[in-house]
C-alpha positions in Angstrom: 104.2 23.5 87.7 103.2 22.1 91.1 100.0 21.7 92.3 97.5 20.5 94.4 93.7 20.6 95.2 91.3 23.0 97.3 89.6 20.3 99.2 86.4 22.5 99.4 86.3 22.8 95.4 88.0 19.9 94.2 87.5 21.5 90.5 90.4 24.6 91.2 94.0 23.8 91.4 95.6 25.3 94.6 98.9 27.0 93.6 101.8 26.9 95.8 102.1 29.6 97.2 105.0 32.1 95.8 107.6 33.1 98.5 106.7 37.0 97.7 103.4 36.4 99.6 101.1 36.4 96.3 99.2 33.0 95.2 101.3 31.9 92.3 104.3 29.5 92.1 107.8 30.5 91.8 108.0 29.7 88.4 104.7 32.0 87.5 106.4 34.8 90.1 109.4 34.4 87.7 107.6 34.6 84.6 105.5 37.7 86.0 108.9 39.5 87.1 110.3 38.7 83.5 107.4 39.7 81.8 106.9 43.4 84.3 110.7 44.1 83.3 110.1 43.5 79.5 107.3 46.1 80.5 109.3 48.3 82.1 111.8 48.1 79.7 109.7 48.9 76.9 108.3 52.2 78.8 111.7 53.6 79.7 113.1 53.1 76.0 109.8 55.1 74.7 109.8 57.5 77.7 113.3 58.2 78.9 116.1 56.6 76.4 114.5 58.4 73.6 114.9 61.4 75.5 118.5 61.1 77.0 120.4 58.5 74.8 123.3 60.3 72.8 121.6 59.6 69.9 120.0 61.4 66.8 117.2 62.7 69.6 119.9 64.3 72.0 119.6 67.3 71.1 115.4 67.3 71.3 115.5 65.1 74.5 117.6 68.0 76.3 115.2 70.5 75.4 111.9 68.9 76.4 114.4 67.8 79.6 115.4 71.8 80.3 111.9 72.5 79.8 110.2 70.5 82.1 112.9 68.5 84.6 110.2 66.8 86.6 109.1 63.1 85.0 105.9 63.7 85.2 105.3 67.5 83.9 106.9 66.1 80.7 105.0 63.2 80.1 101.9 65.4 80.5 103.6 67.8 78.0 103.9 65.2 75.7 100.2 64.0 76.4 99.5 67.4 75.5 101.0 68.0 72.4 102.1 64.4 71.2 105.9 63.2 70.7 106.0 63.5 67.3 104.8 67.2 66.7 106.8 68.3 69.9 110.0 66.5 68.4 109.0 67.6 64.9 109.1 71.6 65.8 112.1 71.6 67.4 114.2 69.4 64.8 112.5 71.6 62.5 115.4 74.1 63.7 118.1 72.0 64.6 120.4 70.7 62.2 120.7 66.7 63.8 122.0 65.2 60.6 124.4 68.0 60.2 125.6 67.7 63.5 125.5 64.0 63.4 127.8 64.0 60.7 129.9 66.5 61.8 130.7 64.8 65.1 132.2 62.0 63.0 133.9 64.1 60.5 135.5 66.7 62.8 139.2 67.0 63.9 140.1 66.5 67.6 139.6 69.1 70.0 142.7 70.8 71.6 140.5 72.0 74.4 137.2 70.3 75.3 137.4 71.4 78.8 136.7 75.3 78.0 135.4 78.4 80.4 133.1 81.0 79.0 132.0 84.4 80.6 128.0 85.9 80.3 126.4 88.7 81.7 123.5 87.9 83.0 121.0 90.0 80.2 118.7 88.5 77.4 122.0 89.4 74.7 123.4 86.3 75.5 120.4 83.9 75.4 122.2 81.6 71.9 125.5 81.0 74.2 123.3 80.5 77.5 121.2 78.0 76.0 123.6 75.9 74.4 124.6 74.9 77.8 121.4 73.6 79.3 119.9 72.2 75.8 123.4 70.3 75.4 124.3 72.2 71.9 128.2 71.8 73.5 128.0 68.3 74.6 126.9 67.3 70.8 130.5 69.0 69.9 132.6 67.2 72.4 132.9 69.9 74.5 132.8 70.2 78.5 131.7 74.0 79.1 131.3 75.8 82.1 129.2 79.3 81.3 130.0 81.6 83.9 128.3 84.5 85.1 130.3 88.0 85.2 129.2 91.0 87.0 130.2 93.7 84.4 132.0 94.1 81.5 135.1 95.5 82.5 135.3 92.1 84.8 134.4 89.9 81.2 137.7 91.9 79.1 140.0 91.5 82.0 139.2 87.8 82.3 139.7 87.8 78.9 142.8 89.1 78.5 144.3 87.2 81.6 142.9 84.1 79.5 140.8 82.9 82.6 137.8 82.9 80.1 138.4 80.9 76.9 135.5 82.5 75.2 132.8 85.0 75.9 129.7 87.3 75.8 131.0 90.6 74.4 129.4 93.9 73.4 129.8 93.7 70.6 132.1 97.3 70.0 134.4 95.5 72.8 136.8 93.2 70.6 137.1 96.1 68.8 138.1 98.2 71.2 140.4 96.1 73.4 141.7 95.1 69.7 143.1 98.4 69.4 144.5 99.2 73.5 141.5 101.4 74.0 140.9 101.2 77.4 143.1 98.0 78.1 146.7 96.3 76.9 146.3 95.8 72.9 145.0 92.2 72.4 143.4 91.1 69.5 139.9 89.5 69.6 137.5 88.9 67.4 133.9 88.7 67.0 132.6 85.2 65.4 128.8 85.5 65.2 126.2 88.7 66.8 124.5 87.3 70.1 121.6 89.5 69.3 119.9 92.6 67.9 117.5 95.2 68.9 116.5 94.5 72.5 117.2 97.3 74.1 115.5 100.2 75.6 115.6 103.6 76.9 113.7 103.3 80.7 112.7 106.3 82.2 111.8 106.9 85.8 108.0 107.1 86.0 108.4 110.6 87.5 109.3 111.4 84.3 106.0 110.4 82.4 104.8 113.6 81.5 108.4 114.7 79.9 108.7 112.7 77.0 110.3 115.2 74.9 114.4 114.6 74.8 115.0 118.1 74.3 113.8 118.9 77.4 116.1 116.3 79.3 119.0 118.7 79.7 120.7 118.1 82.9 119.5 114.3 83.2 121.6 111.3 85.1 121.4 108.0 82.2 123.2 105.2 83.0 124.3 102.2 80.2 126.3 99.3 80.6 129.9 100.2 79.3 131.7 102.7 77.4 132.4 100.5 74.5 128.6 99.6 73.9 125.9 100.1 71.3 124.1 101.4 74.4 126.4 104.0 75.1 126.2 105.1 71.2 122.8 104.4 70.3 122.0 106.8 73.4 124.5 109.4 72.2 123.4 109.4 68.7 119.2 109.8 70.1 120.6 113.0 72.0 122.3 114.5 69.9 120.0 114.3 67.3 117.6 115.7 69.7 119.8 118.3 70.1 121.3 117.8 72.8 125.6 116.9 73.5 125.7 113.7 75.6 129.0 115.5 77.0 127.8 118.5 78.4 124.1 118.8 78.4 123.6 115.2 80.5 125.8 113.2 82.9 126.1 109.4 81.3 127.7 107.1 83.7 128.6 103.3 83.5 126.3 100.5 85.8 126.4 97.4 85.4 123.3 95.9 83.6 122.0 94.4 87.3 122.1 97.6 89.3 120.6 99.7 86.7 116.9 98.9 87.9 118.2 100.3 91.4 119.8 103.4 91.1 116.6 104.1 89.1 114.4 102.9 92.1 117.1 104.9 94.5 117.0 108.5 92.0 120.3 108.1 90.6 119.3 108.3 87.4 116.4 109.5 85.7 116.7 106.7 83.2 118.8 104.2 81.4 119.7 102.8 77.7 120.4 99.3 79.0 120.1 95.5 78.2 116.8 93.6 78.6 115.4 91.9 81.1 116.5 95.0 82.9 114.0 97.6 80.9 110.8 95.2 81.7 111.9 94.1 84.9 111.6 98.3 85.3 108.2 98.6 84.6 107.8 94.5 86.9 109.0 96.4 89.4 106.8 99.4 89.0 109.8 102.1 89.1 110.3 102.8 85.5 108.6 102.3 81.7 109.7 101.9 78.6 110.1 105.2 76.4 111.3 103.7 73.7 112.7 100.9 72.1 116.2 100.5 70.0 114.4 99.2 67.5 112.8 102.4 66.9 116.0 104.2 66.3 117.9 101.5 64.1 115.5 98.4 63.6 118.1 95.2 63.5 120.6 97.4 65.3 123.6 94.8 66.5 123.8 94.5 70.5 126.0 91.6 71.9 128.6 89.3 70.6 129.9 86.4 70.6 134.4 86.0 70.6 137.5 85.0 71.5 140.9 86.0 71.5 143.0 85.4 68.3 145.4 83.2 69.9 142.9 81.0 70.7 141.2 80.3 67.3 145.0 79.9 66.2 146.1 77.5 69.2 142.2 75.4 69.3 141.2 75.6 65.6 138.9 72.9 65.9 137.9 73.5 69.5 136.9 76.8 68.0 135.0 75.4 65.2 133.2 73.7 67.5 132.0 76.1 69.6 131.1 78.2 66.7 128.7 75.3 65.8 127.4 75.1 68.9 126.2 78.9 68.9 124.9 79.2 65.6 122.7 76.1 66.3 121.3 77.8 69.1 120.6 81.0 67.3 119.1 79.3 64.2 116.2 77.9 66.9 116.9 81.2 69.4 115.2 83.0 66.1 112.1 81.5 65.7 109.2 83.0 67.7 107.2 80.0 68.2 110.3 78.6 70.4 110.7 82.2 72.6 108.8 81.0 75.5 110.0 77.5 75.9 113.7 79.2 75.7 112.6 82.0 78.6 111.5 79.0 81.1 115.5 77.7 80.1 117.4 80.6 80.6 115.5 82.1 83.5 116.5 80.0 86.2 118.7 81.3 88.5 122.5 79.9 87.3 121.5 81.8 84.2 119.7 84.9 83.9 118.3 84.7 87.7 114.8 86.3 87.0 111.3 85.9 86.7 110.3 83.8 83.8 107.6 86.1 83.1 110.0 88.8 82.6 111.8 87.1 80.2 109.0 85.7 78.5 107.6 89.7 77.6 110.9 90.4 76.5 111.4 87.5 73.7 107.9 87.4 72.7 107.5 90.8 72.3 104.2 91.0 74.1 105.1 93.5 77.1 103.4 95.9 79.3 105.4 99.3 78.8 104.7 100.7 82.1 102.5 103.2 80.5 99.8 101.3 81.1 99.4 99.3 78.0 100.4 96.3 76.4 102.7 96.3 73.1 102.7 93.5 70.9 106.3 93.9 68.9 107.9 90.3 67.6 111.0 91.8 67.2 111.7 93.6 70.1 114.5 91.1 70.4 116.0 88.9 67.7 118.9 86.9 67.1 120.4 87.3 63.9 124.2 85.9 64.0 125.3 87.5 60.8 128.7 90.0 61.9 128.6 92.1 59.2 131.9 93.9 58.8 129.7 97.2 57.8 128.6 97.3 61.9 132.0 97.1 62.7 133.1 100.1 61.1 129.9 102.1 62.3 130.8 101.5 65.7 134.2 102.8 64.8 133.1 106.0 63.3 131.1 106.5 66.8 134.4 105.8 68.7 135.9 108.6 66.6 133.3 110.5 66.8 133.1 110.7 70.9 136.6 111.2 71.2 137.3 107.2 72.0 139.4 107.1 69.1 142.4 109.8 68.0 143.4 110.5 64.4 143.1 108.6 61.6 141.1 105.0 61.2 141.6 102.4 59.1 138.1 101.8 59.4 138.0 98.5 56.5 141.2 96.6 58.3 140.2 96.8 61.7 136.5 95.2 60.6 137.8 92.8 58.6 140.6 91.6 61.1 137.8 91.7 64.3 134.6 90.4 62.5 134.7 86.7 61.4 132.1 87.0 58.7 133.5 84.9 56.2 134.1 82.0 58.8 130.6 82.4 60.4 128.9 81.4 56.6 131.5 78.8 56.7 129.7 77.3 59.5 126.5 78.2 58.8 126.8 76.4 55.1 127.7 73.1 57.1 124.8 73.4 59.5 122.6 73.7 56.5 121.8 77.1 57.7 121.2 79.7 54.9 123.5 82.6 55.1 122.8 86.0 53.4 124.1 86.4 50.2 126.5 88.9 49.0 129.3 90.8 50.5 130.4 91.1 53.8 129.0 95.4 53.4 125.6 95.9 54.2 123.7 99.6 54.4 122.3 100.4 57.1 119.4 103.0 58.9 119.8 105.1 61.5 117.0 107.2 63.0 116.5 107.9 59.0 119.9 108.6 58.1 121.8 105.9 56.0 125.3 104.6 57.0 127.1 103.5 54.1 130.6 101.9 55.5 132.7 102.8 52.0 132.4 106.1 53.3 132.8 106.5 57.0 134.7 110.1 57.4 131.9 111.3 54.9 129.6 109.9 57.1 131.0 111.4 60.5 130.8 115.2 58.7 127.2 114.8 58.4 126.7 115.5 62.3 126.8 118.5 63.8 127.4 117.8 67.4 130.3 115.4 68.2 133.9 115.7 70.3 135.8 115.0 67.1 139.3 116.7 67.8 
């Protein structure tokens, strides 16, 4: 190292001074530079390559990413709560070893590249936020999620094959299975997006008239004909008393116009898809008469499918995307994870609303409108299960409204549309438990149980319906 002497204090060295303007040598200014990008190194690998290397953290390192895209707002978040308990809850959902493994094991994919449809409603929230968290990037695949303006648009892209997979009611593979409504062509239903979260929203106009028999001559509006919404409102009616044909006008809007024909008068309420019932009662135009819940508690609502020829043509592309979904419905489930997935999906390429909104409707903690505040976990939930048995309930309701003619084969047609066999397949290999049993279930309907062995029994029971 050079040197010399301060003449004034012959006891200090004077270094020579460093060419970057600092008093050091060169060989100290490289030692320092060295030594600051050893440093630096060491912060990014503990603060950024943890959390974006393709690693056995992708998955968790996406999420806290999504959650809080600004450096610093997730470094205080991990202040806050500490890396390890952060990373510990959400790997306490998500299957990395599984996933891990699978990514080794798995066949090629015929199609990475893929295109799949959403309306923009809570329903979808497992195949929405598999595309932000990275839940299709760990299996290989390059998806574009793409946001549909109703659900006649979703079954003709279909059809035309401009979507490779989508967000479906979940009567809709059904229907467009059997022509009804559209050219024959088969679908079918690999996992249920979601149940319950739904609503009927009345007009606060109407807050003094909370009896259904007295809503003869009302406008309701719901998403699609080929909906639990249209049949879940059908079935309240009527058992009220009143025929959904004659006694009321029912008329299809799409989920996001729903909140302002009710604003405008158009209707004096609708059964629709959340965020659209709280963002209602947000917008100080409706509230929330009652939820779906309340009329069949785990009641199926949205789907998730694909055409036939596709699962036969992309087998393992298929496969793929099937474990994508289920992962995110496996952590979609949990309540502790609701609001850090309602900051995800709220943004505007995805559900487009305010993230307070969506928080009330995952959580389950919601103003009604009424001027309270309910506290009801499971005002939404995401179980994937497609039991066979809600297939062939939403086929006795087609028959039963006249959507169907003649004779059903009710047990074919569910067993040909809902995957349930391949969706414990997948679940098994995530290390997901599956339900046990059959593929039948009973289910409860405003008290009244549905047992699917019996369907035309079942249909007799009722005694207002447009059965020919």
């Amino acid at each position: 190292m050079s040197e010399f002497f301060d003449p004034y204090n012959a006891d200090r060295p004077l270094m020579l001074k460093c060419s970057c303007g600092r008093d050091h040598s060169p060989a100290d200014h490289h030692a320092e530079v060295a030594a600051d990008a050893a440093a630096a190194t060491l912060r990014a690998r503990s603060e950024t390559a943890e959390f974006e290397a393709y690693s056995q953290e992708f998955i968790e390192a996406t999420l806290v990413k999504a959650l809080f895209p600004q450096d610093q707002e997730r470094r205080n978040f991990l202040r806050a709560v500490g890396k390890k308990t952060a990373m510990a809850a959400i790997a306490s959902v998500l299957p990395v070893a599984s996933l891990q493994a699978m990514a080794q094991e798995k066949g090629p994919l015929e199609k990475p590249n893929l295109k799949i449809g959403f309306i923009p409603i809570t329903c979808a929230t497992p195949l929405i936020m598999a595309h932000p968290l990275g839940f299709y990037s760990k299996q290989g695949l390059n998806v574009e999620v793409t946001k549909t303006a109703g659900w006649a648009l979703i079954r003709d892209k279909m059809i035309n094959k401009e979507y490779d997979a989508s967000h479906f009611l979940s009567p809709m593979p059904l229907a467009i299975s059997m022509g009804l409504g559209a050219n024959t062509t088969p679908m079918n239903v690999a996992t249920i997006q979601n149940v319950n979260g739904q609503a009927i929203t009345l007009s606060l106009k109407h807050k003094d008239n909370r009896d259904p028999k007295n809503w003869k001559g009302f406008k309701f509006g719901v998403p699609f004909d080929y909906s639990m919404h249209n049949f879940l409102l059908r079935y309240y009616l009527a058992e009220n008393g009143l025929n959904p044909d004659t006694d009321v006008q029912i008329r299809v809007i799409p989920p996001a116009e729903m909140v302002a024909n009710l604003r405008a008068g158009n209707i004096d309420g609708f059964l629709g898809p959340d965020p659209f019932n709280q963002r209602a009662v947000f917008d100080e135009v409706g509230f929330i008469h009652m939820l779906t819940k309340d009329l069949w508690n785990g009641h199926p609502c949205c789907a998730f499918g694909t055409s036939t020829e596709f699962i036969q043509k992309n087998p393992n592309t298929f496969a793929a995307l099937f474990r994508a979904v289920l992962t995110a419905a496996a952590m979609a489930r949990l309540p502790g994870n609701r609001e850090l997935i309602a900051k995800v999906i709220s943004p505007t390429q995805y559900l487009n609303q305010p993230e307070a909104v969506i928080s009330q409707v995952l959580t389950g903690k919601f103003a009604d409108g009424l001027g309270k505040i309910q506290n009801v976990p499971d005002r939404a939930d995401f179980d994937p299960m497609p039991w066979q048995s809600l297939a062939v309930w939403m086929l006795t309701q087609m028959k039963r409204w006249g959507y169907i003619k003649g004779n059903v084969d009710y047990k074919q047609i569910a067993e040909k549309v809902f995957l349930i066999t391949d969706a414990r397949k997948h679940m098994k290999d995530l290390g997901q438990t599956a339900p046990p049993g059959g593929n039948y279930i009973k289910h409860k309907i405003m008290g009244k149980e549905f047992d699917a062995a019996k369907p035309e029994e079942y249909l007799k029971t009722f005694a207002i319906h447009k059965m020919g």
